[in-house]
N, C-alpha and C positions, 0 to 999 in steps of 0.2 A: 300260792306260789306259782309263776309262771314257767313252761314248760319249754323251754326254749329249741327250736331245732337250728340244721346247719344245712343245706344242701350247697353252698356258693364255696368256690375254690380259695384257700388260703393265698393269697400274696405280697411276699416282699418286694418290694420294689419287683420284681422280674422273677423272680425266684417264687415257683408253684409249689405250695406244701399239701397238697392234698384238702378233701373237707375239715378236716377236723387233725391236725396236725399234733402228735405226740414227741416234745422235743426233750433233749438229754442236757440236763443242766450242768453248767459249768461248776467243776468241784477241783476246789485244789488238793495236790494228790492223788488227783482219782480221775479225772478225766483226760488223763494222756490218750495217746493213739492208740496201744494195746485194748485199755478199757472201753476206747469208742468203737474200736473194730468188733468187739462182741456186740456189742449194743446196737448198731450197727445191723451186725446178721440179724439178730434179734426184732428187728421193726421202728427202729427209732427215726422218725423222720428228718429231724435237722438236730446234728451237736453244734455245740462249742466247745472252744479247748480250754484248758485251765484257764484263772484270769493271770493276765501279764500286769508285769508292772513298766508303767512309761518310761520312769526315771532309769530301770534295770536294763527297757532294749537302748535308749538312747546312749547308755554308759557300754554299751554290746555285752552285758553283763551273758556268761553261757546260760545261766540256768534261763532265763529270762529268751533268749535265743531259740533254744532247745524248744520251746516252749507253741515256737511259730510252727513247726512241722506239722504238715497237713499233706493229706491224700489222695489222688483222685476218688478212691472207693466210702470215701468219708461225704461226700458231697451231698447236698448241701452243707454246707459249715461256715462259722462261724467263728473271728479268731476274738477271746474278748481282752481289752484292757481296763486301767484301773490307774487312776494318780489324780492327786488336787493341784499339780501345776499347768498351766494354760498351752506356754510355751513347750512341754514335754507329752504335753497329749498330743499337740500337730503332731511334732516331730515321728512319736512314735505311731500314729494315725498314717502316716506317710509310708511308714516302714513295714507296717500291716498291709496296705494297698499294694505294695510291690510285692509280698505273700505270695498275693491272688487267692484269697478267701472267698466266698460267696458273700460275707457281709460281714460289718465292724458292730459289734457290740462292747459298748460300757456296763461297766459292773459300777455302780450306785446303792449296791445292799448286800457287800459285804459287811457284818456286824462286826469283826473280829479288832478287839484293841489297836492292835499294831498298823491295822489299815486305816482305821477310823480316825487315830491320831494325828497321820498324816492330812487330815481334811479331803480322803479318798474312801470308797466305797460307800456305805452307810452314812461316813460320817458329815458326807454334802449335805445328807436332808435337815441340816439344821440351818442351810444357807442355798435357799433355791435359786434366788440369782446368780450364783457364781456356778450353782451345775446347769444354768439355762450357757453363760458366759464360756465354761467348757466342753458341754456340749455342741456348742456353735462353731466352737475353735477346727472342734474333730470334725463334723459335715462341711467344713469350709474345705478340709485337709485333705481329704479324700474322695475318688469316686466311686466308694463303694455302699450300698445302703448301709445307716446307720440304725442298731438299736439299743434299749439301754431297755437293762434289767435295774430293777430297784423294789422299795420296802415302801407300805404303806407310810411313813413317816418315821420319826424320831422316837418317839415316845408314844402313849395312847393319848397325851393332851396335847400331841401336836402334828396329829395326823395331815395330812399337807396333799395326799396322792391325787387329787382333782385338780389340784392348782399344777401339779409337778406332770400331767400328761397332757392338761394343755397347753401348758407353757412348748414343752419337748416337741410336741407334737407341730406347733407352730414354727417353729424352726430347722422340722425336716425331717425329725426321727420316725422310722416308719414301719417301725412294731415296736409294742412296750411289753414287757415281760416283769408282772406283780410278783412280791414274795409276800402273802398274805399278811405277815407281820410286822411290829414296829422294830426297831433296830434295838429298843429295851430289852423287846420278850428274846432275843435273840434264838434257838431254834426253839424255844420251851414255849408252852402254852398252846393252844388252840389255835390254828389260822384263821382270820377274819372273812373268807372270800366275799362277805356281800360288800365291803369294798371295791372290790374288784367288779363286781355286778355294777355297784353306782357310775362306775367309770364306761366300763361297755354300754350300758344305756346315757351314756351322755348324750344328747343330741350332737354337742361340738367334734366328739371324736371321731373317725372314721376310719385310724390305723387298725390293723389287726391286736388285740388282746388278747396275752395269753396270763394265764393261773398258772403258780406254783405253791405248793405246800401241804403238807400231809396227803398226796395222794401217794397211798401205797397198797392198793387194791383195785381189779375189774368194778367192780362195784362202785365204790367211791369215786372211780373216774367217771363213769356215766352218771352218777347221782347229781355230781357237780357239774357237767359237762350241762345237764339238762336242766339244773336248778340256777344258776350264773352265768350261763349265756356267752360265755368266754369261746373264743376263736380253737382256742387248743390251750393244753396244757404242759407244762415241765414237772418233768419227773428227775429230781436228785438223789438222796439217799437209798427210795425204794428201789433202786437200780441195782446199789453196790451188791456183787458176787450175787444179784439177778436180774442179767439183762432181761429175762423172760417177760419180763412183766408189760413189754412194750405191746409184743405181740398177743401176750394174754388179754390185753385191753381192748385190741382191737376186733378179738376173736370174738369176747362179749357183745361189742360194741353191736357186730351182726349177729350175732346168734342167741344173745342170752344167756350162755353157756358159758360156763368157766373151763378151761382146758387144765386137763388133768397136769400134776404137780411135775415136773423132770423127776424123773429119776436117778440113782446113783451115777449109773452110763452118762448121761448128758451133761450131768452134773461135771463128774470129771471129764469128759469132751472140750466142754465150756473152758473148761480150770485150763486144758492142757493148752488150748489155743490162746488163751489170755499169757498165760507165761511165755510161749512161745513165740507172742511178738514183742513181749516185753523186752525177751532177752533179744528178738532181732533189731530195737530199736536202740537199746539201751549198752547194748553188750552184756555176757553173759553176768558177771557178777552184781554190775547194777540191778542189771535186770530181775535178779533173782531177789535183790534186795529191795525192789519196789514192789512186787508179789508179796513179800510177807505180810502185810495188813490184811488182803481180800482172803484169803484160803479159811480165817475162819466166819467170810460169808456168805462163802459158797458152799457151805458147809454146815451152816447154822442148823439148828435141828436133830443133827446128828447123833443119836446116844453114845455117848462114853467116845470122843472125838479128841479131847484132850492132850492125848498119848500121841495123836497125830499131826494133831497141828504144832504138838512140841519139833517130833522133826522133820516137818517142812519148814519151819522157819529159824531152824538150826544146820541143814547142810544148805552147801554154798558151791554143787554141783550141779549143772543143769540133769543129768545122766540119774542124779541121785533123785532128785525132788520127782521125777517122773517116773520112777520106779517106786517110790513112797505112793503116789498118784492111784498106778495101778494097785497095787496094796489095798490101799482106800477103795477100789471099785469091787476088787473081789470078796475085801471083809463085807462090806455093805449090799452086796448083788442081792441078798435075799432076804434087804430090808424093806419095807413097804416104803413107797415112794410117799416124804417128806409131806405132811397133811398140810393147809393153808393155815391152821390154830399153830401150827410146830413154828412157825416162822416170824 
């Protein structure tokens, strides 16, 4: 198996990601501003924000609206969309550029029913002309580099991902971002990355290739990094309630070394700054009601936790939930910081 190294600069169109770039995959419900500003401090080189939907900005739908806000402190970013009409990709493609994002990303591997039905996300790759034909529409539409996330294919009998980044690639898009899997296995099963490997040694290709899928360790990131050959990688799941893992990666990456686990303090550090722009983004009650998913996975690990995450995501006080917070850091102070098997 070939040992691949990186010395030469990541770039999009104009936009420098470093050697080997660590990017924050787009998660609906989970990658708003609060989630990416931890990630963010954390080491994450380039996010994106949740994916939008075309037909929702073009209709000025709010949630869909909401959805655009971006940061200076966020940058590099990425805003991404998602629809199977022609016509509603420009338009909202148009409406993204006026942003001012650092670049447009299509989401082409979403698996989820509701999207796929539509003949958006995942569900193009059963029709690659019409995502070469949408994809054209968007790089006609805007001046901002274009990229598209997607799935090795539909199925395992109709794997298509060579055909689907020359094609893209021929028409302007200029970085592809793989999700190891077919839009079948949806997130179950094994990711295939030597997929991904055959596409980087293509000789035709030339855009940046990144990998996503089951990296959720130091380790595994460098294993893959040096065994597939890939530009950089996205990290989604392994993020949620730990952005740590960005900088852990990178701390291996030079040293070897795995950097000891956060501790309780950081831990709730972490917790209190995620809430706290949630609720400055959000207003307080939203805010506090978009918090309640992550607390028990910033928290994972924890013995006998239960009792606590019952009432953090029972009061509906910003005053209260931070005073439960501290709770949490005093019961826990003189617990041994969280093993890498606890998680």
């Amino acid at each position: 198996m070939p040992q691949y190294t990186h010395a030469i600069v990541v770039k999009i169109g104009k936009i420098e990601l470093g050697e080997f770039p660590l990017l924050l995959a787009p998660m609906e419900d989970v990658s708003d501003p609060p989630f990416r500003a931890v990630c963010k401090d954390a080491g994450a080189d380039m996010m994106y924000t949740e994916f939008i939907s075309s037909e929702g900005l073009i209709r000025d739908a709010i949630k869909s609206k909401k959805k655009l806000d971006i940061f200076d402190y966020e940058r590099p970013i990425g805003i991404q969309i998602f629809g199977g009409d022609e016509e509603a990709m420009m338009l909202s493609a148009k409406i993204v550029d006026a942003t001012g994002p650092d670049l447009l990303d299509i989401n082409f591997g979403c698996p989820v029913k509701k999207v796929v039905c539509k003949g958006a996300g995942a569900g193009i790759l059963k029709d690659v002309p019409k995502m070469v034909q949408l994809t054209n529409a968007v790089v006609k539409s805007t001046s901002l580099p274009v990229t598209v996330k997607t799935r090795l294919g539909w199925d395992e009998s109709s794997i298509n991902i060579m055909e689907v980044a020359e094609r893209l690639q021929d028409i302007g898009v200029q970085a592809l971002t793989i999700h190891a899997r077919t839009r079948a296995q949806m997130y179950k099963g094994e990711a295939d990355w030597t997929w991904i490997e055959k596409v980087k040694n293509n000789p035709r290709i030339h855009i940046p290739i990144f990998g996503n899928g089951d990296i959720d360790s130091p380790e595994k990131a460098l294993n893959y990094k040096n065994k597939f050959g890939v530009d950089g990688i996205m990290i989604g799941r392994a993020a949620i309630g730990y952005p740590w893992i960005f900088n852990e990666i990178k701390h291996y990456f030079k040293t070897g070394e795995l950097l000891n686990q956060p501790g309780i303090e950081e831990r709730v550090q972490v917790c209190k700054k995620h809430l706290l722009r949630s609720v400055e983004w959000k207003t307080e009650r939203p805010g506090l009601l978009e918090m309640r998913p992550h607390y028990s996975h910033y928290f994972k690990g924890l013995d006998h936790f239960k009792d606590f995450r019952t009432q953090l995501v029972s009061c509906l006080e910003l005053d209260g939930i931070l005073a439960i917070l501290d709770q949490i850091e005093v019961h826990y102070l003189n617990t041994p910081a969280i093993s890498p098997e606890q998680i």
